[in-house]
C-alpha positions in Angstrom: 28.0 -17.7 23.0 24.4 -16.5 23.0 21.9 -16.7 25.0 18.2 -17.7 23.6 15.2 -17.0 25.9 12.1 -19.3 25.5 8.3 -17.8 26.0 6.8 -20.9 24.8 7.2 -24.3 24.9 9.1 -24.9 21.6 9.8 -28.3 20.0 13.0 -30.2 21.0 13.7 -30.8 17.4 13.8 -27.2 16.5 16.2 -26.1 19.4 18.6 -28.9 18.7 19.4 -26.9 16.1 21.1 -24.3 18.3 24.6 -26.4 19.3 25.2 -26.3 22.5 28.5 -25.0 21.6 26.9 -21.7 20.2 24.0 -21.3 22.2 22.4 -21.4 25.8 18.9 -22.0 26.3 17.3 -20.0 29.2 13.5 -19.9 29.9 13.9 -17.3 32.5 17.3 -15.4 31.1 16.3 -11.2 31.4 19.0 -9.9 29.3 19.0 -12.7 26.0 20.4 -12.3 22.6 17.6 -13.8 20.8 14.2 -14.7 21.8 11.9 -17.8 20.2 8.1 -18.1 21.0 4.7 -18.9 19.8 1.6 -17.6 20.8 3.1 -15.4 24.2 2.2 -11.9 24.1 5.3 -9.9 24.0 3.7 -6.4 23.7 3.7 -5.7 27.5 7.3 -6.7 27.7 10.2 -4.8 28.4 12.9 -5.4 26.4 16.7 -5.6 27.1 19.2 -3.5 25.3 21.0 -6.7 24.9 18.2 -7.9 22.4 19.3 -8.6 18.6 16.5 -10.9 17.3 12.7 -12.3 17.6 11.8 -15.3 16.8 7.9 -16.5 16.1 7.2 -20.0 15.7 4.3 -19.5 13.6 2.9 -17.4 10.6 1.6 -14.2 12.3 3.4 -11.6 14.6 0.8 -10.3 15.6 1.9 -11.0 19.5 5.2 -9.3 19.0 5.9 -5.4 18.8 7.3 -5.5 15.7 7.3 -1.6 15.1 9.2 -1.1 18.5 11.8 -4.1 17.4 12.1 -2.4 13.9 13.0 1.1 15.8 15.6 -0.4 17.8 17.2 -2.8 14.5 15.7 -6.3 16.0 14.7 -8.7 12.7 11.5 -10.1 13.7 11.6 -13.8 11.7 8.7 -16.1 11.3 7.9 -19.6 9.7 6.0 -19.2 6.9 4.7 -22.2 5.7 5.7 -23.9 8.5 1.8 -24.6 9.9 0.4 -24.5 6.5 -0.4 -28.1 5.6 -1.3 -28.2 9.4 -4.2 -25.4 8.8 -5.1 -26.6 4.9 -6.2 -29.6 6.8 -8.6 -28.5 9.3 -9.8 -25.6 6.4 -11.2 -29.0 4.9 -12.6 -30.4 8.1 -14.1 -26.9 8.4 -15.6 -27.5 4.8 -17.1 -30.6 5.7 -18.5 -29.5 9.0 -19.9 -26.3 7.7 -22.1 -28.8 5.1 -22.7 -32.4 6.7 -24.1 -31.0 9.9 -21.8 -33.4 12.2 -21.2 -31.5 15.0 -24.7 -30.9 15.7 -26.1 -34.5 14.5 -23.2 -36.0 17.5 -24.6 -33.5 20.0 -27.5 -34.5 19.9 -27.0 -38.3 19.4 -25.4 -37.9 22.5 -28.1 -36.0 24.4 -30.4 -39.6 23.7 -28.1 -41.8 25.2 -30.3 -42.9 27.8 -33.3 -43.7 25.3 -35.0 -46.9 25.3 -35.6 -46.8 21.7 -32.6 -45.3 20.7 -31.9 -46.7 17.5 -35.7 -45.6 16.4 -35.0 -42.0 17.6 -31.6 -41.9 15.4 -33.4 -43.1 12.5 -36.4 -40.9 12.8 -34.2 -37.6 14.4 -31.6 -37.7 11.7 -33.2 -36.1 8.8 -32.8 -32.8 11.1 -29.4 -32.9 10.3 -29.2 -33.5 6.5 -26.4 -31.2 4.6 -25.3 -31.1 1.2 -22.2 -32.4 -0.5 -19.6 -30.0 -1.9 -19.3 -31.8 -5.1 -19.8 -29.3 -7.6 -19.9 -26.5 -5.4 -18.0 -23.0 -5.7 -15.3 -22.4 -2.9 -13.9 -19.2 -2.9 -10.7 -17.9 -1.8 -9.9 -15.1 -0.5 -6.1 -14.7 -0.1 -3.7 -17.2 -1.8 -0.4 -17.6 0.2 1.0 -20.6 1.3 -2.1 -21.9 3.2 -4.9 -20.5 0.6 -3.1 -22.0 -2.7 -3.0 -25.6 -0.2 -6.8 -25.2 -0.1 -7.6 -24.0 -3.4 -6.0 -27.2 -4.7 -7.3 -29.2 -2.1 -11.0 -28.3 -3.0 -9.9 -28.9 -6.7 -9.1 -32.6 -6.2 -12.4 -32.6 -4.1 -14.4 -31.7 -7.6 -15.0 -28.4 -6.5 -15.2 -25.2 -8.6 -12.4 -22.5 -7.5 -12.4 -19.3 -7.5 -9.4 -17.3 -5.6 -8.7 -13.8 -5.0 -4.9 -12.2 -4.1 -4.1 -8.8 -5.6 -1.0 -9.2 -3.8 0.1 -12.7 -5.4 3.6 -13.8 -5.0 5.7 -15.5 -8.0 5.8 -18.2 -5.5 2.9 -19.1 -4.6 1.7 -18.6 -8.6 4.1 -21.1 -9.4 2.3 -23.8 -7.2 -1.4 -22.6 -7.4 -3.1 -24.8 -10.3 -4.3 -23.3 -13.3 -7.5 -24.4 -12.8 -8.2 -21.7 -9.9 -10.3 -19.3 -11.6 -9.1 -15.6 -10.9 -11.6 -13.1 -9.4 -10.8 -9.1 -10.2 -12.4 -8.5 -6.5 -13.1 -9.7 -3.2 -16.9 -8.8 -4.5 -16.5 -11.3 -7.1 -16.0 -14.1 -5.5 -18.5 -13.9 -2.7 -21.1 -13.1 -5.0 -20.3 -16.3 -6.7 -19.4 -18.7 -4.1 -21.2 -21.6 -2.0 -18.2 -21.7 0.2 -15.7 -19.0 1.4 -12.6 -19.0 3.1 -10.0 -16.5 4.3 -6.4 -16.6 4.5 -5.2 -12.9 4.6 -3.3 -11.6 7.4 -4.6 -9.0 9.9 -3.7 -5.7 10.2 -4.9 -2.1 9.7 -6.0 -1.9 6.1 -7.8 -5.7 6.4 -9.4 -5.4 10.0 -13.0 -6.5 9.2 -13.2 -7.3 5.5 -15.7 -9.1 5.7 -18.3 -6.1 7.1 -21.4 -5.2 6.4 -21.1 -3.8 2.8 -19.6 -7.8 1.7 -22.2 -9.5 3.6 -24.4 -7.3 1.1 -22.7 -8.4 -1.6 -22.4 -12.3 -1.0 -24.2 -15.5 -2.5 -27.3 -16.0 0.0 -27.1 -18.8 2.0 -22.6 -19.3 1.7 -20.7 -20.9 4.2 -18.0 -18.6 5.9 -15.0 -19.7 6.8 -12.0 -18.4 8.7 -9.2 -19.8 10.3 -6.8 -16.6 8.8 -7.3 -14.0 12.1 -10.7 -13.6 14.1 -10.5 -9.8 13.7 -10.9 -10.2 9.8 -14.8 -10.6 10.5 -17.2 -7.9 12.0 -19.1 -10.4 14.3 -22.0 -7.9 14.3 -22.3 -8.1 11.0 -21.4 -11.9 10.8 -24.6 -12.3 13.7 -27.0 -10.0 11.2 -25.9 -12.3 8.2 -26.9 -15.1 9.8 -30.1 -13.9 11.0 -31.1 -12.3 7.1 -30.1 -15.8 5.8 -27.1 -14.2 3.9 -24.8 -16.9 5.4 -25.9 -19.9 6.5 -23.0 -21.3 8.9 -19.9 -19.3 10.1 -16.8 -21.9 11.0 -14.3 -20.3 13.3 -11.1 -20.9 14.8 -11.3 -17.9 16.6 -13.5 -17.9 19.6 -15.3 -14.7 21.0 -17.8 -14.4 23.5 -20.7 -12.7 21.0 -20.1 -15.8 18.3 -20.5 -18.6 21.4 -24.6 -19.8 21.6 -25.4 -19.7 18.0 -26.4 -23.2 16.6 -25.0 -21.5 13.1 -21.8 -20.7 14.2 -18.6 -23.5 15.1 -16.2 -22.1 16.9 -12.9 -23.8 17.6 -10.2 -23.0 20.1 -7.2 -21.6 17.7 -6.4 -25.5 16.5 -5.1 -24.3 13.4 -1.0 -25.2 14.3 -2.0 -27.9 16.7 -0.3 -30.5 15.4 3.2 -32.0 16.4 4.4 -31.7 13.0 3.2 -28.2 12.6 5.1 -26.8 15.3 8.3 -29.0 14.5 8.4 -27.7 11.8 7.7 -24.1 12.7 10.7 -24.5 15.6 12.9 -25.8 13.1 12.8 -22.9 10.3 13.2 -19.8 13.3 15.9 -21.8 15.0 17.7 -22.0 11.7 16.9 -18.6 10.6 18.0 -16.9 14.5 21.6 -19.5 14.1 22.1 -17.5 11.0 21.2 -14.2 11.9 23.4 -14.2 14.6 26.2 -16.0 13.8 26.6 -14.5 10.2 24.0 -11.5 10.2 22.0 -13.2 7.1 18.6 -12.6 7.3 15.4 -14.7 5.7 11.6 -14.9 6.7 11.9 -11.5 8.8 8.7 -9.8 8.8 10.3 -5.9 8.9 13.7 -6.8 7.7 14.4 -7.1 3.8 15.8 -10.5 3.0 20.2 -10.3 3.0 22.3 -13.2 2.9 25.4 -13.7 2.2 27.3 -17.1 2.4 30.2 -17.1 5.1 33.8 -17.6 3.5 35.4 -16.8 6.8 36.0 -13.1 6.4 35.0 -10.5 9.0 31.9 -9.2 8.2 29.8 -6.1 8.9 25.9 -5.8 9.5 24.5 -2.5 9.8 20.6 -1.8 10.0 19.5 2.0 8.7 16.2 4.4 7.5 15.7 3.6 4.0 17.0 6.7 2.6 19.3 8.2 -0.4 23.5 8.2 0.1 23.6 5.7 2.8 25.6 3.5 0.6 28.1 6.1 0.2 28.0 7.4 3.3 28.9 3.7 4.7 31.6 3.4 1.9 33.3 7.3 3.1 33.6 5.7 6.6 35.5 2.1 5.2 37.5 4.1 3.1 38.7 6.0 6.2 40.0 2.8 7.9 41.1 1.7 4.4 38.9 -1.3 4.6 38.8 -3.4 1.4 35.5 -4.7 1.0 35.3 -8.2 -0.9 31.3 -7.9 -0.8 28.8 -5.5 -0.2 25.1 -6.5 0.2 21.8 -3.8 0.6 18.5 -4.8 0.6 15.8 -2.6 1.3 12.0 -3.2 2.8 10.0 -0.2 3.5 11.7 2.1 5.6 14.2 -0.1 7.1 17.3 -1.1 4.8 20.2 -3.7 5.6 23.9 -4.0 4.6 25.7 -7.0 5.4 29.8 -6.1 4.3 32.7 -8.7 4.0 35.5 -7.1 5.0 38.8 -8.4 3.7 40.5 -7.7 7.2 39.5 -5.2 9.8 41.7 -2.7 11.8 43.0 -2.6 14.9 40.6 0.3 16.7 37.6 -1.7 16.2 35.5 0.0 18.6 36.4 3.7 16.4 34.9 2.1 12.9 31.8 1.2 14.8 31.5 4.6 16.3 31.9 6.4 13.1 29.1 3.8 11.8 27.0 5.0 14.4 27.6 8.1 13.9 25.6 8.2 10.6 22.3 9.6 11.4 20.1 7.1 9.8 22.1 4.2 10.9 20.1 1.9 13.6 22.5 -0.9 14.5 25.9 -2.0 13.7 26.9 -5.7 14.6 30.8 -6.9 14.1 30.8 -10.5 13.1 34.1 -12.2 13.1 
């Protein structure tokens, strides 16, 4: 049996897919095998030795210490994909907004409520709130994963002109990107080009604050800005001095932040990007599936620091072990096997950056268990070792 600690409330659906025969649920359990969760911050935590696997419902990890967990041999898994359709569609209501002036135009329909002459006042108040159509327009877009190819395509069918940039494109994600998405050599590229831009990179060390200064420089006067990706991917200084300069005439945001709050150019929403029931279904589903099969059979899929290693289960014992990525671990593995005279019916080792993972099918396993996993550990570079029967 293990035991799965909730952070978050997590969809029903996705935890019926631990059987109660496998698996106990515990919200409040200190020592669990796995843990699922969304948007809790995990980085003040302390975590058990007991710990094999992380779970995020969701795209980003940025709430989970995944350095530490790869240091100790804990697969962080996500959902991607999971919340993308959810996010493509409020990219587009972010479109529409940044153009049609809505958001103000209700505000202030509402602020004359009380007026006798209401329907006067509409009529003579709205052309204050006239925007332009994005027929015809240029959006451009700036990282092309799951989300970003759903918008590029989006905008296509919405008689836009596209222009995308990813120098980091995945087979994948070319397979279901239409040729009709022009391909930009830069990020400088496109915002020099575009009416419209949106961002769906991830955040991290190299991409904090993109867009900065130096872009804003360097982009179409007068674009809309989008971003529903990761707040930090924006200097809001520089985002505030756009918008004074003209540079960029609305900024759409689902991440709020005290400096961006006030500014009749800026629409800020409160993180709605996976708000949807069928975002985080889905999202709960594909990590519940992903921890059943990590722990039950060591395979691993969608890990963020892991290297993807599956192997289907034929019944056979089988032996995970988690290691640095360097030369002679394979052989150094095999020398120990050997010494128990361990037939091995199926070795796999994948590899992703400096953390590399074996999952070995064992034809049967001897009888001083606990001395084949010492001598496992006893490899230097080896992290964890995990005997699945």
């Amino acid at each position: 049996m293990f035991t799965i600690r909730t952070l978050n409330n997590i969809a029903p659906t996705g935890l019926a897919k631990l059987s109660e025969k496998q698996f106990i649920i515990d919200d409040a359990c200190e020592t669990p095998d796995g843990i699922i969760l969304r948007s809790c911050d995990m980085h003040c935590m302390e975590l058990n030795d007991e710990l094999l696997a992380v779970a995020r419902a969701g795209a980003g990890t940025n709430n989970v210490p995944v350095d530490y967990c790869s240091q100790r041999g804990i697969p962080v898994f996500n959902a991607p994909g999971g919340n993308a359709n959810a996010v493509k569609e409020l990219v587009l209501t972010g479109l529409f907004i940044s153009s049609r002036r809505i958001v103000a135009g209700s505000k202030w329909v509402q602020s004359i409520a009380n007026s006798e002459t209401l329907n006067k006042d509409i009529e003579a108040g709205k052309k204050n709130f006239v925007g332009p159509e994005i027929l015809g327009k240029t959006l451009g877009v700036i990282g092309l994963g799951a989300i970003g190819v759903l918008v590029a395509n989006a905008a296509l069918d919405l008689g836009m002109d596209v222009i995308g940039y990813d120098p980091f494109l995945s087979l994948e994600s070319a397979w279901h990107l239409s040729p009709s998405v022009e391909k930009a050599d830069s990020i400088e590229d496109v915002v020099a080009k575009s009416d419209y831009i949106t961002l769906h990179i991830p955040l991290n060390d190299k991409t904090k604050n993109t867009y900065n200064e130096e872009l804003f420089a360097k982009t179409k006067k007068g674009a809309r800005l989008l971003n529903f990706a990761r707040g930090g991917l924006v200097d809001n200084q520089a985002m505030l001095k756009a918008l004074e300069d003209g540079i960029i005439s609305r900024y759409i945001t689902d991440f709020p932040e005290k400096e961006l709050l006030g500014n009749e150019n800026v629409i800020v929403t409160p993180h709605l990007g996976a708000s949807t029931p069928e975002s985080e279904e889905n999202c709960a589903i594909m990590v519940a599936q992903e921890l059943r099969d990590y722990l039950n059979y060591g395979n691993v899929k969608n890990s963020v620091n892991f290297p993807n290693c599956t192997v289907p289960y034929n019944g056979k014992p089988r032996i995970a072990v988690s290691h640095k990525n360097i030369v002679n671990m394979i052989g150094q593995l095999g020398a120990v096997f050997t010494k128990y005279s361990i037939n091995i019916d199926k070795l796999v080792n994948n590899s992703k950056g400096n953390l590399a993972y074996n999952i070995i099918v064992c034809d049967s396993l001897p009888e001083n268990e606990e001395d084949l996993i010492r001598d496992l550990y006893a490899i230097n570079s080896v992290i964890k070792v995990r005997l699945l029967k």
